[in-house]
C-alpha angles and dihedrals in degrees: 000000000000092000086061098051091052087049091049088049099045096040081054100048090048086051094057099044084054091055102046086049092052081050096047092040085049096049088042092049089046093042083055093053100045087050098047093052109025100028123244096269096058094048119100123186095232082063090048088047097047087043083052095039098242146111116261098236086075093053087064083052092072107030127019099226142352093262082067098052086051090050092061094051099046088045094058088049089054087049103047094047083053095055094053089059087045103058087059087067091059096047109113130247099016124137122227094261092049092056092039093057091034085051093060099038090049088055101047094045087047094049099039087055097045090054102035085052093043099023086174091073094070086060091044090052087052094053090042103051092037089055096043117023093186090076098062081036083057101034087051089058093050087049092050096048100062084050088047099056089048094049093055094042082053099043091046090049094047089240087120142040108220115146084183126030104184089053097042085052098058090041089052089038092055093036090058093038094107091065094055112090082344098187092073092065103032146003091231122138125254096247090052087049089056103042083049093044087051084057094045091051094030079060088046100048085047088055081041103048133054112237114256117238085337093296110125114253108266122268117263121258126225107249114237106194126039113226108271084255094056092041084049096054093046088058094058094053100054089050079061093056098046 
């Protein structure tokens, strides 16, 4: 008897976890929508309450404050774009230098459409990080680690020359900062991102790699087609948008 009632407990208390995360799915997917239209600052709760159907009292239920509705959000789009970098790594038989240069063209092509496609994200990254600086302070760790990984495959293969590998991520992370989220910083085009982002890592493989039989390390090429996991995600995100 007492086994029953720890099943019906427990059966209940799963059922009602499943529910407040549908909620909290349905206000976060309303909350999107409002500020990618409308922008953060012109969203009220009363209007994602009455979008969820819902008083806005439970919405406070679920998060404290709009800020950190739009934390979340801006927290899954970090993610994401760190898991399209990401899936380059996992890609099979690259070198070092071909994951590096696919990671950062991955990442601009996947952060210039996102923007160029939701061009109110942009607004709602700046309040959020603004408002809580842990978050950039986060979403910078995430970036680095990904350099990081490749940096030690390619120091432990030879492929690169790197006495430190701490210091040298945080140089290559800053270096590369501009194609990240590159509409912050210029209006150029995405092709004139990427022709300009070949030079700048043509300039960094050649501080990487030794030369070979004095003869400078080739100039990067432009990638022409994303992995099929990145493609994939980028895909998704654009369902998303629709």
């Amino acid at each position: 008897m007492n086994n029953l009632l720890i099943v019906q407990f427990f059966g209940v208390k799963l059922a009602s976890m499943a529910e407040s995360d549908t909620i909290r799915e349905k206000i976060i997917d309303a909350a999107r929508a409002r500020f990618s239209h409308y922008g953060y600052p012109k969203t009220t709760i009363a209007e994602l309450a009455e979008d969820c159907a819902m008083s806005p009292g439970n919405i406070y239920r679920f998060f404290k404050g709009k800020i950190d509705i739009a934390v979340e959000i801006a927290r899954r789009e970090a993610l994401t774009a760190v898991e399209v970098v990401e899936a380059v790594l996992d890609c099979p038989v690259r070198s070092s230098r071909q994951r590096l240069e696919e990671v950062v063209f991955a990442d601009l092509r996947y952060t210039f459409h996102l923007l160029e496609n939701q061009p109110k994200t942009l607004e709602l990254a700046q309040i959020v990080v603004s408002d809580r600086p842990q978050f950039q302070i986060e979403s910078l760790r995430r970036e680095r680690r990904v350099f990081q990984r490749i940096l030690h495959e390619g120091q432990a293969s030879g492929e690169f020359f790197v006495e430190n590998v701490a210091t040298t991520t945080i140089a290559l992370h800053a270096t590369t900062t501009k194609y990240r989220y590159a509409q912050l910083f210029t209006n150029q085009t995405l092709a004139e991102l990427e022709r300009e982002l070949a030079h700048v890592m043509t300039l960094i493989m050649r501080g990487l790699m030794p030369a070979n039989d004095g003869k400078p390390v080739a100039e990067t090429l432009i990638p022409e087609e994303a992995p099929k996991e990145v493609a994939r995600l980028q895909t998704e995100q654009k369902a998303n948008l629709a």
